[in-house]
N, C-alpha and C positions, 0 to 999 in steps of 0.2 A: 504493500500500500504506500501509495508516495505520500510525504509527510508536508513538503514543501511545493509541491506544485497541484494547483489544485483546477486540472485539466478533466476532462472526460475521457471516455477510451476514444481512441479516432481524432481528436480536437489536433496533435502536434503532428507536423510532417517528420517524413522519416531522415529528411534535410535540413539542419538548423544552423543559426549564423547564432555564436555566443559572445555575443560585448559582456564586459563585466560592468560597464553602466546599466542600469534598467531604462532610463532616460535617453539613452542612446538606444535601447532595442525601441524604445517608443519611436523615437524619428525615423529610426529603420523602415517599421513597418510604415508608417503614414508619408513618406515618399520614396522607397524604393518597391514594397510589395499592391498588389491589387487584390482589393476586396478584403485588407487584412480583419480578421476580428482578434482582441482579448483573450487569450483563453486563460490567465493569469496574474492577479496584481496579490495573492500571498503575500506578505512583509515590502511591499511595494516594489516586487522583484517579477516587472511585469514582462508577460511573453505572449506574443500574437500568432496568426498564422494565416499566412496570402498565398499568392501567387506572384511568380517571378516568370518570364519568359514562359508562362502558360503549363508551372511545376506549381506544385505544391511548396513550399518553404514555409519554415516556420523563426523565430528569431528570440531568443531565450538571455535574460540578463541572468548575471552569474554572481555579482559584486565581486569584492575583491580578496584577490587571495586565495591562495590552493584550498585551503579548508573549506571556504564557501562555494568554490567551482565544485568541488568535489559534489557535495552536497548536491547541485541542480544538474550535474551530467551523469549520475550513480542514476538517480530519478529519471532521468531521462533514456538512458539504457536499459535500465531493470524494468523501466514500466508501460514506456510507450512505444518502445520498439524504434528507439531512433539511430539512425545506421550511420548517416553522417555527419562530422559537426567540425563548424570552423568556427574558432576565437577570431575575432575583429575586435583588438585592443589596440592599445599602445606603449611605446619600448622607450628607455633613455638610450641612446646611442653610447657606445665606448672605442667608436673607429673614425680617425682622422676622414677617410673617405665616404662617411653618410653623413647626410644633413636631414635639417628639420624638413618634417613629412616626406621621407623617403618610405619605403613600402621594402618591409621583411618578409622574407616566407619561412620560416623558423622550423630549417631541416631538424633538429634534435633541439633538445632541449635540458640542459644544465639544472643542478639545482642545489640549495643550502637548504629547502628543507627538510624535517622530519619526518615528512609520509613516506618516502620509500625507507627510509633507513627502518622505519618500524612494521613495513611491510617485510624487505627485505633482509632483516637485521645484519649481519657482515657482510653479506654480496651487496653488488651496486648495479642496479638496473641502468641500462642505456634510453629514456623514453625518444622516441623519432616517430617523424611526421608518418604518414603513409604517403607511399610514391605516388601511386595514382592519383592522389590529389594535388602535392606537392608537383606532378608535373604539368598537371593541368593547369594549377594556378601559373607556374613560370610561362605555360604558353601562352596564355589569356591575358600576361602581363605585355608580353612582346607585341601581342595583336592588339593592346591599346595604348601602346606606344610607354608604357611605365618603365623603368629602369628598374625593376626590383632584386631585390638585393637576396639571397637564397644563403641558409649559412645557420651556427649556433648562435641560441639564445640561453637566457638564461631566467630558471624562476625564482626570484627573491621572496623570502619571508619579510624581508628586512627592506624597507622603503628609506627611510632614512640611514645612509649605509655609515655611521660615523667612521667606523674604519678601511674604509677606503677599498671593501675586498675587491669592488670590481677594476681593479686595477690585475689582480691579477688573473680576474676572468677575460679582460680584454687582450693579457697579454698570451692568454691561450685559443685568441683567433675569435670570442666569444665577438657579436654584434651589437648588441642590443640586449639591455635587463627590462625584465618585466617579471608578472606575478602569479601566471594561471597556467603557461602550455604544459610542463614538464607534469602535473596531473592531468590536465585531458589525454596525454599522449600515453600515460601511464594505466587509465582508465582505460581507453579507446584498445589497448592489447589485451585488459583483460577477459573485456568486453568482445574482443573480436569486430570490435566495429574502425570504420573510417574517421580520423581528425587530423587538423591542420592547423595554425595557428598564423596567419596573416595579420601582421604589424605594422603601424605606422608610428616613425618617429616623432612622438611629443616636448621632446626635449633632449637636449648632448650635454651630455656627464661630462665628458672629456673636455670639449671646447666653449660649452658655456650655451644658453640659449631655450626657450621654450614655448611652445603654442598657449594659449588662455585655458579655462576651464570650458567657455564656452565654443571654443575651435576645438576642442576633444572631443565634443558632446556631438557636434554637430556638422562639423566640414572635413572628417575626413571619407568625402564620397569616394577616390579613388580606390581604397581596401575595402568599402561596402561594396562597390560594383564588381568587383577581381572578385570578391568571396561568395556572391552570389551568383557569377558566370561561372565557376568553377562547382559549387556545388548542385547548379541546375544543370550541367554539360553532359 
């Protein structure tokens, strides 16, 4: 019985786009999907379901943080039978050659927290994208002329990093830190299901610099459009 999403059976597609805003799955749906309805506002962690290129798509907020993703993508596979899902978030940069609103496809994913360690206890899981999306999204990028950027990320527990660890995640090639894929990508294998993690640079750690609250919320159509031709393709 799902505890947090309080959908019908049939209301969610088997194709979902997961922002960790709930605020940003609202603008989602109300100008990228058609006919979207509600099927969600739980703890204000609202999730719709339309159509996209004449699919089903549905668009799921996650809030922030591996613990809370966990929460609405466990619900989302255990209950409604959803096969596909892409995070549509955003990264701080850690590499001199990306800049603000650059567009990531977050082949694996790194991580400082404790869910796999305490899944895993002394082995160390690898989490990574699934190819077939991950190649989908790199073509879909080219065909719309984006530059995106293909490579490791990273999930922080830790938003404010006082010690500086991403320094030495950037120096092992890492792109971008953020706070959700490495459990989608960790769920998504055990689940046996499809996910992807398409990012957009919010801000550079490294050289300084960052978009508004309300330019995260709401203007980066570029990784909405990519994540929705990729997972209606």
């Amino acid at each position: 019985m799902s505890t947090h999403i309080n959908a019908p059976d049939g209301a969610i597609a088997e194709a979902v786009l997961l922002p960790g805003d709930p605020l940003r799955a609202k603008f989602i749906a109300e100008n990228f999907l058609k006919d979207a309805k509600c099927y969600n506002e739980v703890r204000g962690m609202y999730g719709f379901t339309g159509t996209y290129n004449g699919k089903r798509v549905s668009v799921q907020g996650t809030g922030m943080g591996q613990p809370s993703l966990s929460i609405y993508v466990n619900e989302l596979f255990r209950f409604y039978g959803v096969q596909k899902a892409i995070r549509v978030g955003t990264c701080g940069a850690v590499q001199n050659d990306i800049a603000l609103r650059d567009v990531i496809l977050a082949q694996a994913a790194c991580s400082d927290s404790a869910l796999n360690t305490q899944r895993f206890g002394g082995m160390h899981f690898a989490p990574i994208a699934d190819f077939g999306l991950l190649s989908t999204a790199h073509s879909k990028a080219v065909d719309m002329g984006l530059n995106a950027k293909v490579g490791l990320c990273v999930s922080s527990d830790n938003f404010y990093d006082d010690k500086s660890n991403w320094k030495l995640w950037a120096e092992y090639g890492a792109l971008g830190l953020e706070m959700e894929a490495a459990e989608l990508y960790t769920l998504a294998a055990k689940f046996k299901r499809k996910a992807l993690a398409i990012l957009t640079v919010s801000d550079h750690i490294l050289l300084g610099g960052e978009t508004t609250a309300e330019e995260r919320q709401t203007s980066f159509t570029n990784m909405i459009k990519l994540a929705l031709e990729t997972v209606t393709a």
